[in-house]
Structure formats: C-alpha cells, structure tokens
C-alpha positions, 0 to 999 in steps of 0.5 A: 149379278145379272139383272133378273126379268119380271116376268109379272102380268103388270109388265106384260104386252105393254106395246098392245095398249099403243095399238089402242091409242088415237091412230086407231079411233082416226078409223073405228070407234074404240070405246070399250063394251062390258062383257060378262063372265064366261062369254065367248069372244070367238070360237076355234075353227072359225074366222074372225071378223074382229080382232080384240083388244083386253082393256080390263079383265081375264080372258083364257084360250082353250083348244078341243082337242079331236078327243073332244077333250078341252085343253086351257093353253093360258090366260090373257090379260089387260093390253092383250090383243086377241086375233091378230095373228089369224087377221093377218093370216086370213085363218080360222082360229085354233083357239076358243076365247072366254072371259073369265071375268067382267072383262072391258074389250074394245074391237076393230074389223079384220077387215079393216086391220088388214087393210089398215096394215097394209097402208100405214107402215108405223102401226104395221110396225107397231103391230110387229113389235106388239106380236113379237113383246107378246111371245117374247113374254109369254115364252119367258113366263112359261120358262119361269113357271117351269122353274119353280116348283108346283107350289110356287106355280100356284102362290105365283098364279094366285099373285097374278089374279091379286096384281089384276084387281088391284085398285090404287088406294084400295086395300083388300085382302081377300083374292077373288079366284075367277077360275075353276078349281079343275081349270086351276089344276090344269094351268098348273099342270095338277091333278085337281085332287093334288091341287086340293091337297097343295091348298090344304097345305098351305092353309094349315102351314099358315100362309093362305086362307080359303074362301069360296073362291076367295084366297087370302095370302097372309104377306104384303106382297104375294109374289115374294111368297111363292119365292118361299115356298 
C-alpha cells in the first residue's frame, strides 16, 4: 500500500521557517510584533512594501471581487510567508490579508528582499524552494479537501484550528473557533444555514458540542474523526 501524504497544518510550509533564521536578522531585525485580531497586514491593489512572515497565528487571504462581493481564497498559517511572490514580481497585491487571531509576525522591506534575492544565491534558492513547498502543499491540501465530503471538510477544518492552539503539556478540550460562522460556510463552500444544520447534527449524534465560538470534539484525536464522518 502507497504511503498517504499528510496534509495537516503542522506539516505545512516548513521551508519558510528557514527564511527566518540568522541569514536574515544579518540585514533587518526580526523580532516578531504582536498583532491583534481582525488587523489588516496588507490590502488588495496595493504594493507592498513588506513581505511577512507568520510566526504564530491565522491570517485569511480575502479578494473583493468587481461586485464588491468578499471572496475568502484560504487561510495562512504559522511559517506562512505572506508576499513574496508580488515582492519579486514588483506587483499590487490581488489579496487582502487579516489576522484572524493575535498573530506574531515578524517582516522585512520589499526593498531589501529583492535586493537580497538578488545577491545571495543560497536564500534565493531558499526562497524558491520555500515558494515551490508552499504550492505543492496548498495544491495537495485543496485536493484533500475536495475528497472528502462537506462533513468531514468541516471536522478537518476544526482539527486545523485544534492543531494551531496546541501547547505542549496543556490539555484543553475546548476548541476556539476564530472564524465567523458565514466565513466558515465560505471555506467549506456551504450555505451558512446548511453549515448550522451540519453542526446541529453532529451535536445531536454525540461527537461535538458547541460553545460560543467554541468546539469541543468528543475523540482524542480530531482528525481521525472526520475520517468517520
């Protein structure tokens, strides 16, 4: 039997934690910053005159489409770089870019990545590598997702959120949710009343309970729950 890929956030875009590393604190400080929740990194149609990198935290990608309708193409997480691709390019951004919760980010100058890139191959090679991880990943995630059914989408979104507020020797069951409930239809490619419906389900066969903005899913381990679902 062919091994199976995992797919899981914790093994997602490990090649942009490198990009962090002493090589770049030699040309900007990289200390991290706190940023609140709901707080604008960059906006669409603009140039960016920093690239990000996520040290902890969600941040969603949103597009306003010519309607002036607000499209949610996908979540970021830790060791996600956000804005490189349009540093290199010398482009406005086609996304909006938010925290979705306290996120630490550290940053460096478009300016100076470019000019960085440009003049020591081994982290241009990094950032290569780090650009290419990240599609391959997020191409193989998406097909993941399209796999399953709308159900199991959701138990695996919701191990997503679990896996990103897990603190080693600490035990909580409770599952905070950071997204809206129509933002979470969205992803999931729902109708926000369908999702209701999916959640009341669940409740009712047992495996979750619901808070406010809190999940609590009844198994030691979450992901193997939306294997079952």
């Amino acid at each position: 039997m062919a091994a199976q890929t995992d797919w899981s956030v914790s093994n997602q875009i490990e090649p942009a934690l490198h990009l962090l590393g002493e090589d770049w604190s030699v040309y900007h400080p990289m200390t991290p910053r706190t940023v609140e929740a709901r707080t604008a990194l960059f906006c669409q149609d603009t140039r960016l005159e920093w690239v990000h990198w996520v040290v902890r935290g969600i941040v969603k990608l949103t597009h306003l489409d010519q309607g002036g309708k607000q499209v949610i193409l996908g979540l970021r997480y830790s060791g996600s770089q956000l804005g490189l691709e349009t540093a290199i390019l010398e482009m406005p951004s086609s996304v909006t870019a938010t925290s979705v919760t306290t996120c630490q980010i550290t940053r460096v100058p478009s300016q100076l990545v470019r000019q960085v890139l440009k003049t020591n191959p081994r982290l241009a090679w990094d950032a290569h590598r780090m650009l290419a991880a990240e599609v391959n990943t997020h191409v193989g995630h998406l097909t993941h997702f399209a796999c399953q059914t709308t159900r199991s989408r959701l138990l695996l979104l919701i191990a997503e959120f679990s896996s990103m507020q897990h603190v080693p020797g600490r035990r909580s069951d409770a599952i905070h949710i950071p997204l809206r409930r129509t933002e979470l239809a969205q992803i999931l490619g729902v109708t926000p009343e369908h999702l209701s419906r999916m959640l009341t389900e669940l409740q009712k066969e047992g495996r979750i309970s619901l808070g406010k903005r809190t999940v609590v899913i009844h198994d030691d381990q979450p992901g193997t729950l939306a294997n079952r679902a």
